[in-house]
Biopython code that builds the backbone (N, CA, C, O; Angstrom):
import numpy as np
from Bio.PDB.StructureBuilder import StructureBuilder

atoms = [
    (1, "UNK", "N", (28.766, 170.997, 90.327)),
    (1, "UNK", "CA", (28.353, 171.473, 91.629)),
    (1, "UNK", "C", (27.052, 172.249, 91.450)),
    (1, "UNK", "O", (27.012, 173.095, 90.556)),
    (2, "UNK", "N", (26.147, 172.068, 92.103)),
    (2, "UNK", "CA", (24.833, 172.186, 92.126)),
    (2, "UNK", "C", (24.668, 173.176, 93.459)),
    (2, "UNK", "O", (25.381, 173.076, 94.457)),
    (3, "UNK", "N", (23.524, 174.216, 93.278)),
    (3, "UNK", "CA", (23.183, 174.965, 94.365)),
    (3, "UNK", "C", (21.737, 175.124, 95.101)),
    (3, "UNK", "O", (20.844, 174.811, 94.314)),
    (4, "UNK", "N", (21.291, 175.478, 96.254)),
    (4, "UNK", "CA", (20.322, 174.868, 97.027)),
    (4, "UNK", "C", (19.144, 175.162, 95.700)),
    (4, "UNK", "O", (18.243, 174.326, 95.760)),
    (5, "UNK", "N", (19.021, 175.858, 94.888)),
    (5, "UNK", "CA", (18.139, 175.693, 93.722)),
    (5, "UNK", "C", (18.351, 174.920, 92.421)),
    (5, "UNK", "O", (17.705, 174.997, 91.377)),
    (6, "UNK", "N", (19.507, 174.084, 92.754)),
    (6, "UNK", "CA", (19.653, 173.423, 91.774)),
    (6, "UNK", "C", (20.503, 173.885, 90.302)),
    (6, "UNK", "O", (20.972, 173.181, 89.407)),
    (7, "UNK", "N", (20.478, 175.115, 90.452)),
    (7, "UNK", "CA", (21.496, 175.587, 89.553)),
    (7, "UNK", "C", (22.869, 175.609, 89.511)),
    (7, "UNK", "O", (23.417, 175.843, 90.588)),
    (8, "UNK", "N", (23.609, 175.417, 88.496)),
    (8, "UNK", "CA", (25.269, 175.453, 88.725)),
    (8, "UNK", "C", (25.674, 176.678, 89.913)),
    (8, "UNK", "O", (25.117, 177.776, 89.907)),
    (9, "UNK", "N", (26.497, 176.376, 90.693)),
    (9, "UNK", "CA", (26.762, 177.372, 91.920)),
    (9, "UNK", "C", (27.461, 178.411, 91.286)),
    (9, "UNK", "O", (27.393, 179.561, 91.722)),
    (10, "UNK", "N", (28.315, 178.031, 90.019)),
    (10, "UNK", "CA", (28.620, 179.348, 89.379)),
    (10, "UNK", "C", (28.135, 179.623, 87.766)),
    (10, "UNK", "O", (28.698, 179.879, 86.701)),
    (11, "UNK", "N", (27.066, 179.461, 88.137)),
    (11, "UNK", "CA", (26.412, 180.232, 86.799)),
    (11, "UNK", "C", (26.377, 181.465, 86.287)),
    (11, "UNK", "O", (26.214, 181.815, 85.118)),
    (12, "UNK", "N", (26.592, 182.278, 87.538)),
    (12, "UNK", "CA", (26.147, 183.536, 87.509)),
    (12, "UNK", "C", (27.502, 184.271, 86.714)),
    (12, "UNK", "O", (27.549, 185.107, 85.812)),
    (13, "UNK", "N", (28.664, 183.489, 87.556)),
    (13, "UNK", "CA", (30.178, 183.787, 87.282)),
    (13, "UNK", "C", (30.922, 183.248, 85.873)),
    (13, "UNK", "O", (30.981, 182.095, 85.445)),
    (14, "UNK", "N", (31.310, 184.126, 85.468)),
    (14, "UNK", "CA", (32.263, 183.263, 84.216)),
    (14, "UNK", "C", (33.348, 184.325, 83.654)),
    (14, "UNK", "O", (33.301, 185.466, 84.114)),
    (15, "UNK", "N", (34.241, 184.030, 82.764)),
    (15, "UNK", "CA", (35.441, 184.754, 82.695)),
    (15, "UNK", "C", (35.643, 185.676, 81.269)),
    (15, "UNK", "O", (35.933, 185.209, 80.167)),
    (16, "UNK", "N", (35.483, 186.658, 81.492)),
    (16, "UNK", "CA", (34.860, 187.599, 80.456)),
    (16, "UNK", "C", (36.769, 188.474, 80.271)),
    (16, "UNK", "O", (37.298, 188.521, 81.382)),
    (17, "UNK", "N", (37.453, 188.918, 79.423)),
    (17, "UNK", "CA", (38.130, 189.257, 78.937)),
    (17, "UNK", "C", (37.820, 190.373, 77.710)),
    (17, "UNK", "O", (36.739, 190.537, 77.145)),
    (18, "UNK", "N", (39.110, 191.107, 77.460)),
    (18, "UNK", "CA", (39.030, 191.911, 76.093)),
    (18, "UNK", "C", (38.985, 190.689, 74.801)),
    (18, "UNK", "O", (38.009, 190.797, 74.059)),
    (19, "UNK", "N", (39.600, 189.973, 74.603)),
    (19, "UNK", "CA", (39.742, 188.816, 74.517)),
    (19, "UNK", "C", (39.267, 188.187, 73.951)),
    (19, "UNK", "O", (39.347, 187.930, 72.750)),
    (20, "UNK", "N", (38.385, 187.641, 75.121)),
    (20, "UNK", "CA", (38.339, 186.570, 75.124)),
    (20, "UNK", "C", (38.579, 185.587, 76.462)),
    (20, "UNK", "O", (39.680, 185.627, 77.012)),
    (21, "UNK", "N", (37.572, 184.742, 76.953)),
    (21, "UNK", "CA", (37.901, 183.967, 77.751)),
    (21, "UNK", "C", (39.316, 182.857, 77.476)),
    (21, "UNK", "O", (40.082, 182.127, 78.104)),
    (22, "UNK", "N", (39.149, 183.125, 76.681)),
    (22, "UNK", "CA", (40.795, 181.675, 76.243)),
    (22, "UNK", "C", (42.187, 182.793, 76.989)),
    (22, "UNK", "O", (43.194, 182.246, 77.438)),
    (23, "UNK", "N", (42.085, 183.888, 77.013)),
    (23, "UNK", "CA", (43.172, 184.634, 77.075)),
    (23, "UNK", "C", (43.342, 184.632, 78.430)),
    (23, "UNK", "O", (44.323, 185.263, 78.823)),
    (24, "UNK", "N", (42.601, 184.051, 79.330)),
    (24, "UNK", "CA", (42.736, 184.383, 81.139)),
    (24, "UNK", "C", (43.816, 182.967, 81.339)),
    (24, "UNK", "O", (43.425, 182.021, 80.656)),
    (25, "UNK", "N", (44.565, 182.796, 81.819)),
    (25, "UNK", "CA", (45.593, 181.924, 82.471)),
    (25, "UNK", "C", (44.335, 180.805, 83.323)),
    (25, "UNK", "O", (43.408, 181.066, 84.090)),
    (26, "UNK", "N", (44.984, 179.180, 82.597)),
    (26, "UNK", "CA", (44.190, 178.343, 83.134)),
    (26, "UNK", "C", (44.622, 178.323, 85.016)),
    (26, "UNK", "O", (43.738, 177.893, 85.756)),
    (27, "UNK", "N", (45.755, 178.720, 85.561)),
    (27, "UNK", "CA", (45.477, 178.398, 86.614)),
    (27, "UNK", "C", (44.686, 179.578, 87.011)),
    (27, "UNK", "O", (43.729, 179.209, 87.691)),
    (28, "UNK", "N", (44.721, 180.981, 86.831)),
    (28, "UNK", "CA", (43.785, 182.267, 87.147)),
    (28, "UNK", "C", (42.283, 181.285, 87.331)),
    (28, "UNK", "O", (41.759, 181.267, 88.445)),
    (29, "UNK", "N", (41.708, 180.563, 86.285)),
    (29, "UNK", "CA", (40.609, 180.576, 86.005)),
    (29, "UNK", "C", (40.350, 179.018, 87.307)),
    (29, "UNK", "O", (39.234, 178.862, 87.803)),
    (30, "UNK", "N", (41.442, 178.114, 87.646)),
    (30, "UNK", "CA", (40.937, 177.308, 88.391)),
    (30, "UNK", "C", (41.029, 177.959, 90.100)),
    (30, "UNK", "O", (40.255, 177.551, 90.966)),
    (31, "UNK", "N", (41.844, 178.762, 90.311)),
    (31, "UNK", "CA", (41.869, 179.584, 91.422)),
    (31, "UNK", "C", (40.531, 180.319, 91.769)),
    (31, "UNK", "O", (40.046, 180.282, 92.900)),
    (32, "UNK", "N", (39.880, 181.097, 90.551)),
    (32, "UNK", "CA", (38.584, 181.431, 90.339)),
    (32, "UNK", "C", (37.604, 180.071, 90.684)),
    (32, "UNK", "O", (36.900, 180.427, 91.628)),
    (33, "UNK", "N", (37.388, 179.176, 90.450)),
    (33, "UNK", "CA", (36.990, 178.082, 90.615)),
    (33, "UNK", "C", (36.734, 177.778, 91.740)),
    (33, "UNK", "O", (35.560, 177.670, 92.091)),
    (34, "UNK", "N", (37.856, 177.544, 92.666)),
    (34, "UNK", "CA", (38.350, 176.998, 93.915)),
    (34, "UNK", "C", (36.941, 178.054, 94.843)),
    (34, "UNK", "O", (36.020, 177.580, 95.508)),
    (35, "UNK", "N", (37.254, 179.683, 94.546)),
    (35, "UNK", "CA", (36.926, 180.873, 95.427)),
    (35, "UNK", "C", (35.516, 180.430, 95.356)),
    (35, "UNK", "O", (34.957, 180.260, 96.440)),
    (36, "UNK", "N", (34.833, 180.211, 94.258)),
    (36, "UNK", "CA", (33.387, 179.890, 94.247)),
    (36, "UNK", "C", (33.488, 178.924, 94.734)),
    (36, "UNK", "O", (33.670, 179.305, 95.890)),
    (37, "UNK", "N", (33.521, 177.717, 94.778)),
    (37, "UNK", "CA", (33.222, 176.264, 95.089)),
    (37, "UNK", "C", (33.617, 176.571, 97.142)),
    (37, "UNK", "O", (33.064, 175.915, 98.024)),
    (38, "UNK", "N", (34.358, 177.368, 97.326)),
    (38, "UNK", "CA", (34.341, 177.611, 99.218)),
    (38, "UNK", "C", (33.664, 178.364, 99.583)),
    (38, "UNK", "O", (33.184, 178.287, 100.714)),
    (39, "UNK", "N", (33.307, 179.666, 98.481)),
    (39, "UNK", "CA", (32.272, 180.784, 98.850)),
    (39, "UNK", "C", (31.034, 179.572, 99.230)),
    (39, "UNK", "O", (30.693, 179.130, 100.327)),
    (40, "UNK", "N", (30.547, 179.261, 97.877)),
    (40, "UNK", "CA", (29.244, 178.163, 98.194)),
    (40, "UNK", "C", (29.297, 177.040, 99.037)),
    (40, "UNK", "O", (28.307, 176.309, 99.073)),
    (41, "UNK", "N", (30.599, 176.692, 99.941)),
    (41, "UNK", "CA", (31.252, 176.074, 101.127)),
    (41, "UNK", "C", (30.889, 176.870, 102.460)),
    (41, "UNK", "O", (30.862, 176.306, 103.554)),
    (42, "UNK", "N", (30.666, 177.961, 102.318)),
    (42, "UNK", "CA", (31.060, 178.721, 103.549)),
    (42, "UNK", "C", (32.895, 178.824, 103.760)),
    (42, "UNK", "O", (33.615, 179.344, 104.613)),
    (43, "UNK", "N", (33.000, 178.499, 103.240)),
    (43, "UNK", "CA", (34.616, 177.882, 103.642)),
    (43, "UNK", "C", (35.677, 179.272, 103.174)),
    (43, "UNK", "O", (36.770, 179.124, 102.626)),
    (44, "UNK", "N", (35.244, 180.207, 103.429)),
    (44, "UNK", "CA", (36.149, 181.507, 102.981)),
    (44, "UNK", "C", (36.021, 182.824, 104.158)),
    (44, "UNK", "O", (35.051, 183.317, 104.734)),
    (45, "UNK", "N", (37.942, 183.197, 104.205)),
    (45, "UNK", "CA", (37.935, 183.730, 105.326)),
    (45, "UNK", "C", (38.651, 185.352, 104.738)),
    (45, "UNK", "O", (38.824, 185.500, 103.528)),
    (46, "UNK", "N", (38.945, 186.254, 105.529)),
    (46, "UNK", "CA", (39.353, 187.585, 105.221)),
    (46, "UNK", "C", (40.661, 187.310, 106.505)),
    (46, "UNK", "O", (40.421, 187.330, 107.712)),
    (47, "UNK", "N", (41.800, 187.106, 106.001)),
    (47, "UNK", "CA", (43.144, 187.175, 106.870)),
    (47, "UNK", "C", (44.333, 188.419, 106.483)),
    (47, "UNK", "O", (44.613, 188.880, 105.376)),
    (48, "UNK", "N", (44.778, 188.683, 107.544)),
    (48, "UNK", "CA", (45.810, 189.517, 107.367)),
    (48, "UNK", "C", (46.829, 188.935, 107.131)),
    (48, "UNK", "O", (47.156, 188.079, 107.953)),
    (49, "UNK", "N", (47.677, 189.153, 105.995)),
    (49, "UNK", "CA", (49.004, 188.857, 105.360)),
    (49, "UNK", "C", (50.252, 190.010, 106.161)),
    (49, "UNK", "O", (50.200, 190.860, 107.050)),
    (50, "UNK", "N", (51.207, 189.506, 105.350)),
    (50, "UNK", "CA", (52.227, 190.496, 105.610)),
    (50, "UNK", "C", (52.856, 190.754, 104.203)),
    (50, "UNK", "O", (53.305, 189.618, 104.053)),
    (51, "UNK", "N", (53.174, 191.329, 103.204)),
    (51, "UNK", "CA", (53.428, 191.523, 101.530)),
    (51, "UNK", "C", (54.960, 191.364, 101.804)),
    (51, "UNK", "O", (55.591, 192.206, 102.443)),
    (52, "UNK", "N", (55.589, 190.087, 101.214)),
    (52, "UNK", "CA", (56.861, 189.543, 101.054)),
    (52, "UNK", "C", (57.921, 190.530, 100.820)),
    (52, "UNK", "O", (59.069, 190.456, 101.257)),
    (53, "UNK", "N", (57.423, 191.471, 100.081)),
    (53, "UNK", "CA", (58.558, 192.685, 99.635)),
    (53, "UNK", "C", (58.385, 194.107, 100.494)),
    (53, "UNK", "O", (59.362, 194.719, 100.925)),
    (54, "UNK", "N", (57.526, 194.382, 100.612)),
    (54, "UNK", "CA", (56.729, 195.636, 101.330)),
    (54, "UNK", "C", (57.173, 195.889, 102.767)),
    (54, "UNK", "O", (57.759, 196.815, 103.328)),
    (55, "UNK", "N", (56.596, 194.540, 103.206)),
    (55, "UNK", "CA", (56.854, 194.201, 104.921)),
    (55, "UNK", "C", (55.005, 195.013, 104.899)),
    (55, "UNK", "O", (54.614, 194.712, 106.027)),
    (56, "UNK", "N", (54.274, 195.508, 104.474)),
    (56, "UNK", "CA", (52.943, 196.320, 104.694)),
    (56, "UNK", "C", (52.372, 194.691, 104.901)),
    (56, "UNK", "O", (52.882, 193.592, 104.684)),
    (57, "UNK", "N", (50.934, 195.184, 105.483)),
    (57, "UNK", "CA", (49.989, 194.467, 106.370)),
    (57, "UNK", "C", (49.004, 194.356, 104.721)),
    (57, "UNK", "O", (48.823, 195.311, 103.966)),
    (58, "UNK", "N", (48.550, 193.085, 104.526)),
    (58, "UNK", "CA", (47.543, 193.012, 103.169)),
    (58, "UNK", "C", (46.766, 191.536, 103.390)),
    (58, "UNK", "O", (47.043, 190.340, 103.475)),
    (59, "UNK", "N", (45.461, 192.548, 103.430)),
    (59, "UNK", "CA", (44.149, 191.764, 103.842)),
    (59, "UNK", "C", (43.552, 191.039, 102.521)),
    (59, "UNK", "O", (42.933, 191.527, 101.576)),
    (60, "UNK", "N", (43.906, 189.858, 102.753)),
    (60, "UNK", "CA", (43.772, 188.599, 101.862)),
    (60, "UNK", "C", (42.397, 188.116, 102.019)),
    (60, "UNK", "O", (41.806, 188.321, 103.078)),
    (61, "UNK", "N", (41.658, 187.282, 100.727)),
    (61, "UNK", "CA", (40.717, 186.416, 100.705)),
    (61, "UNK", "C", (41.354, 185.341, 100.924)),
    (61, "UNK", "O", (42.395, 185.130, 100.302)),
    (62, "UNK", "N", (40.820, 184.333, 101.952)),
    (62, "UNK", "CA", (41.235, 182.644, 101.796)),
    (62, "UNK", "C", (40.570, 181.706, 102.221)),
    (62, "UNK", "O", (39.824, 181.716, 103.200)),
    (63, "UNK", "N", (40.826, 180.759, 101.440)),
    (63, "UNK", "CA", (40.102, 179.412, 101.449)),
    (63, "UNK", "C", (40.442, 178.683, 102.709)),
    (63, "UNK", "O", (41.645, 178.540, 102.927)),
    (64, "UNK", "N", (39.355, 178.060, 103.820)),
    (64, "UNK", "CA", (39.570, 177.367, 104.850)),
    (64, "UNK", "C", (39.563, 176.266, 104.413)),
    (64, "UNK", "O", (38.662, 176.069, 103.597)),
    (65, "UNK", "N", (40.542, 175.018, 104.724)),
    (65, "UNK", "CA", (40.358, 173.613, 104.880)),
    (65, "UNK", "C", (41.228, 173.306, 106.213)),
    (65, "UNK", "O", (42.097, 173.911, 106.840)),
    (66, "UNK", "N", (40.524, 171.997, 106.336)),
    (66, "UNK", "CA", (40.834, 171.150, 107.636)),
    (66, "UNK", "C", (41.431, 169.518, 107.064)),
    (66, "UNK", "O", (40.720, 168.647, 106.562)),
    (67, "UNK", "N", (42.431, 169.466, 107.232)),
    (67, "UNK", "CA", (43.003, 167.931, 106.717)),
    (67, "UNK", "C", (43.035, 167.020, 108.074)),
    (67, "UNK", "O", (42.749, 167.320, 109.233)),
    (68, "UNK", "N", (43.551, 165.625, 107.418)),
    (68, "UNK", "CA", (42.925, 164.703, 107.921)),
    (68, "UNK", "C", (43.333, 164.778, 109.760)),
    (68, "UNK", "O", (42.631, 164.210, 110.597)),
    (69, "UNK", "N", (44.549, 165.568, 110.098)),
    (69, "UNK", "CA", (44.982, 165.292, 111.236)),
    (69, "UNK", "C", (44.642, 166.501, 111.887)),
    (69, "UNK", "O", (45.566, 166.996, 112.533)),
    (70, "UNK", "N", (43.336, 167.242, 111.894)),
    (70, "UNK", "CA", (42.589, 168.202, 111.941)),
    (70, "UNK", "C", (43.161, 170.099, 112.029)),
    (70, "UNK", "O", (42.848, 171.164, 112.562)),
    (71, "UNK", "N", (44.142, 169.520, 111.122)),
    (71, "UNK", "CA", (45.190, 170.735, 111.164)),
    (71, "UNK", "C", (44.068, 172.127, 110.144)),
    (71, "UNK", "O", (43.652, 171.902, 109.008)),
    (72, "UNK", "N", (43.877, 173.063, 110.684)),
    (72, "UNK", "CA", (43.569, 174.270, 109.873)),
    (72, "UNK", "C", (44.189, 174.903, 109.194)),
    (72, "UNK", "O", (45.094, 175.533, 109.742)),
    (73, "UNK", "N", (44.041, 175.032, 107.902)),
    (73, "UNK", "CA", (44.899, 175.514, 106.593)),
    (73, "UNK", "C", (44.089, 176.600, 105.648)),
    (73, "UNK", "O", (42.930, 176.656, 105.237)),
    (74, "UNK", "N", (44.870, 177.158, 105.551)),
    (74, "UNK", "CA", (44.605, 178.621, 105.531)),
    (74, "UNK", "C", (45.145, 179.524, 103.675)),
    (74, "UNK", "O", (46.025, 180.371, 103.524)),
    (75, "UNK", "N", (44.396, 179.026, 102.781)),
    (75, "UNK", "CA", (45.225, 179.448, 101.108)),
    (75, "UNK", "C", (44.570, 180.615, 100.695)),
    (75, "UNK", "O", (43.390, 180.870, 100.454)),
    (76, "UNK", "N", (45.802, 181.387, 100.665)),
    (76, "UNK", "CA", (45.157, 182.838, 100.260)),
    (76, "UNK", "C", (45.292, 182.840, 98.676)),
    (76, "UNK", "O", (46.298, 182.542, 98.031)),
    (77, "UNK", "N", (44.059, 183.241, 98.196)),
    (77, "UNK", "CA", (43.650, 182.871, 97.011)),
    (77, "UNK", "C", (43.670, 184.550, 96.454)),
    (77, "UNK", "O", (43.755, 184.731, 95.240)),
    (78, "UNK", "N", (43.602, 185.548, 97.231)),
    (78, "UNK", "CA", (43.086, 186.809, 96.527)),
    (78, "UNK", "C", (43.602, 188.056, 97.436)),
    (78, "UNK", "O", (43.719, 187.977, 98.658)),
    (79, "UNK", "N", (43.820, 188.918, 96.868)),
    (79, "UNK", "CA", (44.347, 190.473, 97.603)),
    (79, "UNK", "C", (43.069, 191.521, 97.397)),
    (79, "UNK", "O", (42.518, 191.874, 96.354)),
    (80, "UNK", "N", (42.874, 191.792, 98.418)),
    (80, "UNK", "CA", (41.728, 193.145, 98.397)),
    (80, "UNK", "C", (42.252, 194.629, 98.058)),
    (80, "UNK", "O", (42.907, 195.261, 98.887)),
    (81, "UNK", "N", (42.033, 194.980, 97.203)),
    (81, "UNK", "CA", (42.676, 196.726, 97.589)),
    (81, "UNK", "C", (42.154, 197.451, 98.224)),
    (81, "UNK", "O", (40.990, 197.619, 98.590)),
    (82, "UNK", "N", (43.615, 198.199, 98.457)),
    (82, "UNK", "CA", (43.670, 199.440, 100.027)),
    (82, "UNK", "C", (42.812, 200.639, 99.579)),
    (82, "UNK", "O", (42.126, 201.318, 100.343)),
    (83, "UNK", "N", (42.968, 200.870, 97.848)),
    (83, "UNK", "CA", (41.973, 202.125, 97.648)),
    (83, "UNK", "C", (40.976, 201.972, 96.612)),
    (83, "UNK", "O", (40.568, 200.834, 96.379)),
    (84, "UNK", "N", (40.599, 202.793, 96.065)),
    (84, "UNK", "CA", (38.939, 202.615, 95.275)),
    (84, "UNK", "C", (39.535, 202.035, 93.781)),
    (84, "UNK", "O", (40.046, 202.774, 92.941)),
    (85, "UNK", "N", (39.330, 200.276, 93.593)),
    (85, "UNK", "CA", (39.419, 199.814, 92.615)),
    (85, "UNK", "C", (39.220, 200.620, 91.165)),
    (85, "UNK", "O", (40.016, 200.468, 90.238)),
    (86, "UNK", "N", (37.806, 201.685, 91.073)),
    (86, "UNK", "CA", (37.405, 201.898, 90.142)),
    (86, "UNK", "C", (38.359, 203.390, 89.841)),
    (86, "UNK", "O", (37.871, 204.159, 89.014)),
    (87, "UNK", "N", (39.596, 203.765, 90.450)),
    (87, "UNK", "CA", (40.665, 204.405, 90.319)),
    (87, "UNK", "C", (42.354, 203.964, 89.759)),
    (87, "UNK", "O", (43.250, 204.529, 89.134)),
    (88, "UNK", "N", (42.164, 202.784, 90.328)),
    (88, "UNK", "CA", (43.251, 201.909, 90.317)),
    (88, "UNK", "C", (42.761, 201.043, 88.736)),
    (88, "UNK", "O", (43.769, 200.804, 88.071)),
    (89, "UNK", "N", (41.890, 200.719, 88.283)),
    (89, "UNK", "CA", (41.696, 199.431, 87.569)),
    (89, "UNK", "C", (41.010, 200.511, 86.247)),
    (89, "UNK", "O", (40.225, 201.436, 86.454)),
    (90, "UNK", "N", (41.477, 200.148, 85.084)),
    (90, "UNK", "CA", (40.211, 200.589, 83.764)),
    (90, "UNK", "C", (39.932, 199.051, 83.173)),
    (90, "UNK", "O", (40.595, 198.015, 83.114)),
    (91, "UNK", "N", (38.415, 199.518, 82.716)),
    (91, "UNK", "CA", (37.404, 197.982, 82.081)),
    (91, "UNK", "C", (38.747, 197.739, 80.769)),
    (91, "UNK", "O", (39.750, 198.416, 80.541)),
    (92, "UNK", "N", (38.315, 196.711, 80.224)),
    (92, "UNK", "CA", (38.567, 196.208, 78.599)),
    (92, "UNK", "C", (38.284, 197.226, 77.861)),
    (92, "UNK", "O", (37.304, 197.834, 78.292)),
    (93, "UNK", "N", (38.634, 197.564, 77.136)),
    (93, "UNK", "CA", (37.897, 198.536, 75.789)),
    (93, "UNK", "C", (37.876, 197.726, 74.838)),
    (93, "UNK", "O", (37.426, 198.070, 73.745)),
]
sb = StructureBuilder()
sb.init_structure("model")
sb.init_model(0)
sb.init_chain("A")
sb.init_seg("    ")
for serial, (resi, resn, name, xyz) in enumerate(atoms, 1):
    if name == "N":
        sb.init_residue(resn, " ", resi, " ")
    sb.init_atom(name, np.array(xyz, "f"), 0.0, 1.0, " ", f" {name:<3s}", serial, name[0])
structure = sb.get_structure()
């Protein structure tokens, strides 16, 4: 997949680990995949979920498609957090 400059659309992106890239879960990394290839689609939406266990309200990333019987489909690919990632999350060391 190629971008309006001709460069891979995800060049910029790639899967960096403590690791090691081998250590990220191949479906993690094709899900990652998917998010770029609709970002560079336009094809990505911000929906409100409902969290299966919680019953709380959780504002999802998702992928738009339209199949053949022009039904709108809606795959939530990603969870946003409610508070400041860089509290919640530490880098690799």
């Amino acid at each position: 997949m190629t971008g309006q400059n001709g460069h891979a659309a995800n060049a910029a992106c790639g899967f960096v680990t403590k690791y090691g890239a081998e250590m990220i879960n191949e479906s993690y990394k094709h899900n990652f995949n998917q998010l770029l290839r609709a970002g560079y689609n336009g094809d990505l939406l911000l929906m409100e979920c409902t969290d299966a266990i919680t019953g709380k309200p959780v504002i999802t990333v998702c992928i738009h498609t339209v199949d053949g019987d022009d039904m709108h489909n809606m795959q939530p690919i990603a969870k946003l957090f409610d508070g400041d990632p860089y509290e919640e999350l530490k880098p690799p060391e």
